[in-house]
DONU-222179 format. One line per 5 residues: number of its first residue (from 0); their letters; for each residue x, y, z of C-alpha. Coordinates in nm, 2 decimals. Example, Ala and Ser with C-alpha at 12.3 -4.5 7.8 and 13.67 -1.06 7.14 Angstrom:
2
0) as) 1.23,-0.45,0.78; 1.37,-0.11,0.71 $
REM end
This chain:
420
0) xxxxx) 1.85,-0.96,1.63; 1.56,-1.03,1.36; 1.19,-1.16,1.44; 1.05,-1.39,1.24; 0.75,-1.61,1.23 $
5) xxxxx) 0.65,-1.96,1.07; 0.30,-1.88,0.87; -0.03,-2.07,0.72; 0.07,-1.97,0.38; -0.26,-2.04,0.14 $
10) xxxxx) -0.02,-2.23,-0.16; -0.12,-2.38,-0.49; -0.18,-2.79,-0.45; 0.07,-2.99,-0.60; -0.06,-3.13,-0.93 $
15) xxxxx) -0.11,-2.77,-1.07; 0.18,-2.57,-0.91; 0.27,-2.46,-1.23; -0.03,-2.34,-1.37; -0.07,-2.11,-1.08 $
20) xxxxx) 0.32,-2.01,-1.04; 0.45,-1.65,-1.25; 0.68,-1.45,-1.24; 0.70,-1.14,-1.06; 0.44,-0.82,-1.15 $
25) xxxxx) 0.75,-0.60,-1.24; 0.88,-0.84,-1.45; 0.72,-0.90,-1.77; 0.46,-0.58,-1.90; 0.10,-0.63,-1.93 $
30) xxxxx) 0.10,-0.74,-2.30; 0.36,-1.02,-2.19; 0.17,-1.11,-1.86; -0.18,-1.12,-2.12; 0.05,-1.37,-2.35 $
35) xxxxx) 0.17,-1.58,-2.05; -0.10,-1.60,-1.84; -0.33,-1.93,-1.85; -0.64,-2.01,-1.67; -0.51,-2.02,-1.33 $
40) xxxxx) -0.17,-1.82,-1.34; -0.14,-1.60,-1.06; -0.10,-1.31,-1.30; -0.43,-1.22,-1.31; -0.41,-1.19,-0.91 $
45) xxxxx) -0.09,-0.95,-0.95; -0.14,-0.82,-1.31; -0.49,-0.81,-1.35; -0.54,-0.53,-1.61; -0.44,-0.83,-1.84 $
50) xxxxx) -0.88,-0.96,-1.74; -0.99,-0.65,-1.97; -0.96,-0.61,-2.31; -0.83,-0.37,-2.42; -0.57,-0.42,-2.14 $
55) xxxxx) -0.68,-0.13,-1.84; -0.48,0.09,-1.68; -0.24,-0.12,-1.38; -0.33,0.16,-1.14; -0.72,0.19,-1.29 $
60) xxxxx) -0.97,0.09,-1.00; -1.17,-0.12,-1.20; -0.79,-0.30,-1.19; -0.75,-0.33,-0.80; -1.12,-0.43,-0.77 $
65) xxxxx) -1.02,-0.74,-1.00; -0.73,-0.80,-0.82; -0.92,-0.87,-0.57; -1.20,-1.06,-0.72; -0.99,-1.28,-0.84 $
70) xxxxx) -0.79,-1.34,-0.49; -1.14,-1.49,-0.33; -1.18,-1.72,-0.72; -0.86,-1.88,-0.67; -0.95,-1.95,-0.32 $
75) xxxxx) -1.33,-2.04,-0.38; -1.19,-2.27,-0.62; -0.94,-2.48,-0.48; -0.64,-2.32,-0.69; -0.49,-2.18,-0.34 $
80) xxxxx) -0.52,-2.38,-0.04; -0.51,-2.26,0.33; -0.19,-2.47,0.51; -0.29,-2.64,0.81; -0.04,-2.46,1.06 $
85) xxxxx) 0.20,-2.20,1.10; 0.52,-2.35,0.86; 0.87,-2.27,0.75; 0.94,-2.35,0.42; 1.27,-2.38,0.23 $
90) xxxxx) 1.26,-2.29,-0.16; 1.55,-2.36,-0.39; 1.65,-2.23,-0.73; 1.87,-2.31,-0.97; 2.05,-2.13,-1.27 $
95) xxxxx) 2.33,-2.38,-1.46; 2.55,-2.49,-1.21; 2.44,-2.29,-0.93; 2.15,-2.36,-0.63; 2.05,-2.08,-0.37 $
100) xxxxx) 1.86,-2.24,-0.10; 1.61,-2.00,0.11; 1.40,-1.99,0.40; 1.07,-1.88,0.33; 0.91,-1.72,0.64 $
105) xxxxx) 0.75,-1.39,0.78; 0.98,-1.09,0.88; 0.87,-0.83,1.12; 0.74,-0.47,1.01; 0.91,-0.31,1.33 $
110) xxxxx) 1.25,-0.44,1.20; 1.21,-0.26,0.90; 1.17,0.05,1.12; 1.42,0.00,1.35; 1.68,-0.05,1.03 $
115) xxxxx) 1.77,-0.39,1.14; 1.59,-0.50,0.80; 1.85,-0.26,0.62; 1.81,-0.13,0.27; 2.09,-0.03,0.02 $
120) xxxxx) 1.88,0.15,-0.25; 1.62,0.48,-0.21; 1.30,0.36,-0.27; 1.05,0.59,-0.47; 0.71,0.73,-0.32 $
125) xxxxx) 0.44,0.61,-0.63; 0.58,0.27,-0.67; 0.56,0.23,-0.30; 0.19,0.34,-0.26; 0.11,0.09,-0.56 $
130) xxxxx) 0.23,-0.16,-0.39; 0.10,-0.03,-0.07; -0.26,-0.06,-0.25; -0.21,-0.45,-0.32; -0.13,-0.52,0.03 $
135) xxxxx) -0.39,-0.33,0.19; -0.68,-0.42,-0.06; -0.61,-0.80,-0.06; -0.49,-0.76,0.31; -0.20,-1.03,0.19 $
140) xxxxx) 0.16,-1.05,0.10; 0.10,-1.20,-0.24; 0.41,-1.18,-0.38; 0.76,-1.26,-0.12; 1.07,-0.98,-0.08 $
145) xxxxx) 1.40,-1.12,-0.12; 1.61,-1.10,0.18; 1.98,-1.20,0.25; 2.14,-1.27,0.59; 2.50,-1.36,0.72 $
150) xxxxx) 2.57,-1.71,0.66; 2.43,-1.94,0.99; 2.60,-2.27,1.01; 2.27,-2.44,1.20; 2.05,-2.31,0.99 $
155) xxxxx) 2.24,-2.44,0.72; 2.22,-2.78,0.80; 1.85,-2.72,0.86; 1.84,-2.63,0.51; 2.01,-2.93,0.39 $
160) xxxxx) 1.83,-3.19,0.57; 1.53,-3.06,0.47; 1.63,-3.02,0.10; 1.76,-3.44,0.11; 1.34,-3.50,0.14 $
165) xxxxx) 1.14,-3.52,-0.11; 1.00,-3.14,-0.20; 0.68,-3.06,-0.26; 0.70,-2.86,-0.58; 1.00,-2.89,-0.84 $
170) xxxxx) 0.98,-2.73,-1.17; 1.16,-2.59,-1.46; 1.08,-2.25,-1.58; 1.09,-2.03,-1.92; 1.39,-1.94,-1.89 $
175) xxxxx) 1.52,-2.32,-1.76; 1.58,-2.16,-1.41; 1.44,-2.52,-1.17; 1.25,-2.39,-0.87; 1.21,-2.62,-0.59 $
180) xxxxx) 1.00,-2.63,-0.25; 0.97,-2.80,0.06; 0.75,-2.76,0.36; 0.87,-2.81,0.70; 0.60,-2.98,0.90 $
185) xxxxx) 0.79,-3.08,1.21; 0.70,-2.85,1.49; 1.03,-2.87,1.67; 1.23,-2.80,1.42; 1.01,-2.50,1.32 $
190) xxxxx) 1.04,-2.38,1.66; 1.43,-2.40,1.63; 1.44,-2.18,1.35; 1.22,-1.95,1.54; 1.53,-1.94,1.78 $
195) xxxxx) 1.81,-1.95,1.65; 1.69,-1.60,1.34; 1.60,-1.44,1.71; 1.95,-1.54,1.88; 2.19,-1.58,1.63 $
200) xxxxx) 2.10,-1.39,1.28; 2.15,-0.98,1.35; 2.05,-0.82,1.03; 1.80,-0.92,0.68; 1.97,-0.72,0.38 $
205) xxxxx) 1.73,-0.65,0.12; 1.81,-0.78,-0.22; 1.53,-0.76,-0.40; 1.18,-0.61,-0.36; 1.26,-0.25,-0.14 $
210) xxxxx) 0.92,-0.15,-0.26; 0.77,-0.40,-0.18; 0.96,-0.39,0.19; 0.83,-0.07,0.24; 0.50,-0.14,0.14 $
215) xxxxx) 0.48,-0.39,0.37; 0.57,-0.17,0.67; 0.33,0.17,0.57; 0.05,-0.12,0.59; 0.15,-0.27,0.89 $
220) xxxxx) 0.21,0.08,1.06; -0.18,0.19,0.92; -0.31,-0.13,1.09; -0.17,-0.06,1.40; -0.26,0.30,1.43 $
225) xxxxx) -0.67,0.14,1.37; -0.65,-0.11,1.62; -0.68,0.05,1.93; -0.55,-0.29,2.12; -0.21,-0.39,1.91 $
230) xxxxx) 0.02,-0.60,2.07; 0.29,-0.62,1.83; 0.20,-0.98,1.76; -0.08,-0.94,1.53; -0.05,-1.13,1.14 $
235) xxxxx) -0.02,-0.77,1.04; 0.28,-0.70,1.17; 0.43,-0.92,0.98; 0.57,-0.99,0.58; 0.68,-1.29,0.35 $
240) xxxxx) 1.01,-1.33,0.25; 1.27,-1.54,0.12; 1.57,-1.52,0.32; 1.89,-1.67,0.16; 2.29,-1.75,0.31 $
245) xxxxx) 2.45,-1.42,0.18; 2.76,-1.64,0.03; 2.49,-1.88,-0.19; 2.40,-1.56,-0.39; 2.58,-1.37,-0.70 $
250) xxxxx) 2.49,-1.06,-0.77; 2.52,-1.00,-1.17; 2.64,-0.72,-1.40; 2.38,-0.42,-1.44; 2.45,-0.23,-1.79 $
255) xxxxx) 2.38,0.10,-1.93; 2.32,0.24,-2.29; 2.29,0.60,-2.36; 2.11,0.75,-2.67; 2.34,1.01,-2.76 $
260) xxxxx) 2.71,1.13,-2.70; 2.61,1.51,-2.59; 2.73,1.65,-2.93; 3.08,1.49,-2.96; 3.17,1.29,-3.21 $
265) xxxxx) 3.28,0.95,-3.15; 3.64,1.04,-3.20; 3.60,1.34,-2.94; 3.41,1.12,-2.71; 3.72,0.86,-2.75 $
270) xxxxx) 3.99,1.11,-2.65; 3.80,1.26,-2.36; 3.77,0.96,-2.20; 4.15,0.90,-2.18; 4.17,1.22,-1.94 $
275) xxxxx) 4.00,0.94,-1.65; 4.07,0.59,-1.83; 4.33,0.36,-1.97; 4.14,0.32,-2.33; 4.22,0.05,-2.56 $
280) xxxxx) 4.05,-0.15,-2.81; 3.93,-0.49,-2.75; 3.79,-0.68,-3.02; 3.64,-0.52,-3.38; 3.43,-0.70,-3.69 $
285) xxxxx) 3.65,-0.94,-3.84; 3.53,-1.10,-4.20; 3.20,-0.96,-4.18; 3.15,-1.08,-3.86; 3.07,-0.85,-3.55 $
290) xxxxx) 3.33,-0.82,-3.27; 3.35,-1.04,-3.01; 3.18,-0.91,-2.69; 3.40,-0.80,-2.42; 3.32,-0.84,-2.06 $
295) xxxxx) 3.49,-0.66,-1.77; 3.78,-0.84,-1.61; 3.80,-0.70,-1.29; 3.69,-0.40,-1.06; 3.73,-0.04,-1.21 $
300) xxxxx) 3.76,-0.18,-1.53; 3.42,-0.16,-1.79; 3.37,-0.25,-2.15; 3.20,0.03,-2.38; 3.03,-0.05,-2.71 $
305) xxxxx) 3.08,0.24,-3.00; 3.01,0.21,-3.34; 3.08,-0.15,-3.38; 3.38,-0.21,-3.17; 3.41,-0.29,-2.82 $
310) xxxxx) 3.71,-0.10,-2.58; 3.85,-0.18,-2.25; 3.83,0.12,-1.98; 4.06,0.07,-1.69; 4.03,0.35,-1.45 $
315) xxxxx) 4.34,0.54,-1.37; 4.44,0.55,-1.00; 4.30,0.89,-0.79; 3.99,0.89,-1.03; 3.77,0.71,-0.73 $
320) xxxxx) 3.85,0.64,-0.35; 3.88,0.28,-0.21; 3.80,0.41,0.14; 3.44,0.52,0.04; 3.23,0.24,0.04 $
325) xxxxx) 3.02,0.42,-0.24; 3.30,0.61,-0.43; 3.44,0.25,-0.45; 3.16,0.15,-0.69; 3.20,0.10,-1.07 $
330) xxxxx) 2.85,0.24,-1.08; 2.97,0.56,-0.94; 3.28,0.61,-1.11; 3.13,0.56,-1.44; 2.83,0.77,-1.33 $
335) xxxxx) 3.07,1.05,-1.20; 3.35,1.04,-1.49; 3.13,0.98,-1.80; 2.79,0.97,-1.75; 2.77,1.33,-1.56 $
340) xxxxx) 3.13,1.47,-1.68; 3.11,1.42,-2.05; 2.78,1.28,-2.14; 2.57,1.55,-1.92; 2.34,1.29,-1.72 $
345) xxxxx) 2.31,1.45,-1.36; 1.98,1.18,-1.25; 2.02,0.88,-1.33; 1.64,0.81,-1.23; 1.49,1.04,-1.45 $
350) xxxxx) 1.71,1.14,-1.75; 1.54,0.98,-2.08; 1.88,0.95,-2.27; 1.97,0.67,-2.04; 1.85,0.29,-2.02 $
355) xxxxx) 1.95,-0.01,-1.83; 2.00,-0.35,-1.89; 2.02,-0.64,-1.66; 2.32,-0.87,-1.72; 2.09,-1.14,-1.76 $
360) xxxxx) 2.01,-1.03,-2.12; 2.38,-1.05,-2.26; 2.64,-0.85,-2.36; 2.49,-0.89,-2.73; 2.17,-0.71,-2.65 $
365) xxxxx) 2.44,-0.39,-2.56; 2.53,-0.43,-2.93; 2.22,-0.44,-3.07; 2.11,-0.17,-2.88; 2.35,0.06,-3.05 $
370) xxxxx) 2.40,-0.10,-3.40; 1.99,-0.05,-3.41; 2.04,0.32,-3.37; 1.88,0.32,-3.09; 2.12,0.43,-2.85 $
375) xxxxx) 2.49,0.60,-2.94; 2.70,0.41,-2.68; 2.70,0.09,-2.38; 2.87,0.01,-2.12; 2.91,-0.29,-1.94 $
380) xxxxx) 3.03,-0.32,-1.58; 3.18,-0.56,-1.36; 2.91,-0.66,-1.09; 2.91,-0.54,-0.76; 2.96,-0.82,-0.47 $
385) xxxxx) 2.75,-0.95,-0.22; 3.03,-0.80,0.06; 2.99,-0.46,-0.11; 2.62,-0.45,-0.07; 2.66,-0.54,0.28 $
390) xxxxx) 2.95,-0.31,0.37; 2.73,-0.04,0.18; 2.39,-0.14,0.41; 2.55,-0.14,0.72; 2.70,0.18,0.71 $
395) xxxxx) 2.38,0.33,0.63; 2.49,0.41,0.29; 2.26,0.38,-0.05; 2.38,0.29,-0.40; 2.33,0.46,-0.71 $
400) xxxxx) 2.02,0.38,-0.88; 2.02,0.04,-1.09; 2.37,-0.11,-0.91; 2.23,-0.47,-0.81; 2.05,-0.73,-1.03 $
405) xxxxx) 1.98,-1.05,-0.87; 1.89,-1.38,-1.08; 1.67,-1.62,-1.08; 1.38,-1.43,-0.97; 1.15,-1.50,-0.70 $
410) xxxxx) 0.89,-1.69,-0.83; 0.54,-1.56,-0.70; 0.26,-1.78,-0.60; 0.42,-2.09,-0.43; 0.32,-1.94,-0.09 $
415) xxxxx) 0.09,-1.60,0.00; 0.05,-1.45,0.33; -0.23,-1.33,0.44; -0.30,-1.05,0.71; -0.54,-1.24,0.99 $
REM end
């Protein structure tokens, strides 16, 4: 079972929540953080090249030392508070018609270790010692992971009584996602949660933020080896995250786009892919107007964009295996049959003639993509489901790179855990 922990997070006070609120380092660039940021935005705690101008290198020491400069100024002046007590919190977000409902609170590194915290994607060495750096300079989680568990029914309805009170924080964002936050102040209820994670929940599955996850656990396993008296119950031990009901989240589409069709033409690269695929044509420009997008309608069947049409690819049966929990994958049947047999992209982590693009953005920006020039071809796939990432994590297994893109994003700032 999981250890967790209630925590004093240090949070933003109420009346300027969103001044201090951003979204996460890895989501906008440092020219967008620079435009975004205002006064008090915790951007220039997590993206603070953006304090020099020109901009400084991210990974620049001059960069770090800012960072953490700028930690003890929000702190100094009032912009980040120290809570009281140890706290659960519960944080809510809201895309249209949908509301995920999570429970912020402090994970344990050794669970991590012990692959009860399970992972379904290969992390890579750089971005983890960046992040590595942030933790151990600021000696803080400032930023929260993004966990998922199986659905509790308890904890559910500790969830929902708490979210019937008034929150603390409730905003709309850029991108009109509403983010809303409540703090659970009553010990015994705390303690309950406490309880029933340790009895009753068996596994975290990461969802977003295995860097960050990993991170987390090379600092807390550095700490340990320095203090000569750990117990194991040290701050250090321990990491911030957001822990949602697995069946409250959707995983969305995750698309590629490809500069170049390996030296066929578009008529070649059309017939080849009828050795593998049912091919047909789905919409085309009609009165001067462009075609009509067209989405995937089930698993094993993808949408590619070429030239300015849009075509249906159904997979033909004995092209992928149902059994395998990664052969299974849309990700790896399109990496396997077109991406590496005909278009020649072994890696998908380090070939340049590939790009991806989060479903968030639209099937249009596929299209533009290619009618630009910029790229020769897209594809759009059906997204993976939350009981395929956990089938996939619990059988030790890792996805391709770029399978799962989770929506709204965590937004950073609304609690921080510090180290002591």
């Amino acid at each position: 079972m999981v250890r967790v922990k209630p925590f004093a997070a240090l949070r933003p006070p109420k009346d300027i929540v969103t001044e201090v609120a951003a979204p996460p380092y890895d989501v906008l660039n440092s020219e967008e953080a620079r435009k975004m940021a205002g006064e008090k935005s915790l951007l220039h705690i997590t993206k603070p090249e953006i304090d020099f101008d020109p901009i400084a290198g991210e990974h620049e020491q001059r960069s770090y030392d800012r960072a953490v400069e700028n930690f003890k100024t929000w702190q100094r002046n009032g912009w980040l508070v120290r809570e009281d007590k140890e706290k659960y919190y519960v944080y809510a977000q809201t895309m249209g018609r949908r509301t995920q409902y999570g429970i912020v609170l402090c994970a344990h590194t050794d669970d991590y270790a012990a692959g009860i915290i399970k992972k379904h994607e290969l992390t890579r060495k750089d971005k983890e010692d960046d992040r590595m750096i942030h933790v151990r300079i600021q000696n803080a989680n400032i930023e929260p992971v993004f966990f998922a568990f199986k659905d509790n029914a308890e904890l559910g309805a500790i969830i929902a009584k708490t979210a019937a009170g008034a929150p603390e924080y409730r905003f709309v964002d850029e991108n009109k996602f509403t983010h809303t936050f409540w703090v659970i102040d009553d010990d015994a209820v705390n303690a309950r949660i406490t309880e029933i994670f340790t009895k009753d929940v068996d596994a975290f599955y990461v969802a977003d933020g295995h860097h960050r996850t990993a991170a987390a656990a090379r600092v807390g396993a550095e700490k340990r080896a320095n203090n000569p008296a750990h117990t194991g119950d040290e701050e250090y031990n321990f990491f911030m995250a957001v822990c949602f009901p697995e069946s409250q989240l959707a995983i969305i589409d995750y698309n590629r786009v490809v500069r170049d069709l390996n030296g066929l033409t578009p008529e070649a690269f059309l017939k080849a892919l009828e050795g593998d695929f049912e091919v047909s044509l789905a919409t085309k420009p009609r009165c001067g107007r462009p075609a009509k997008p067209f989405a995937p309608t089930q698993l094993h069947n993808f949408s590619m964009y070429l030239g300015d049409k849009w075509y249906s690819l159904t997979a033909k049966p004995g092209r992928y295996d149902d059994a395998d929990p990664i052969g299974v994958l849309d990700v790896t049947i399109l990496s396997n049959l077109v991406l590496d047999k005909l278009l020649g992209i072994k890696d998908l982590r380090t070939d340049k003639r590939i790009d991806f693009v989060g479903g968030i953005r639209g099937l249009g920006e596929l299209a533009r993509r290619v009618d630009s020039g910029e790229m020769a071809v897209a594809f759009a796939l059906y997204p993976v489901s939350m009981q395929q990432l956990i089938n996939i994590a619990d059988t030790g297994n890792i996805m391709p790179p770029k399978t799962t893109w989770f929506e709204p994003k965590l937004r950073s700032g609304l609690a921080i855990h510090t180290l002591d």
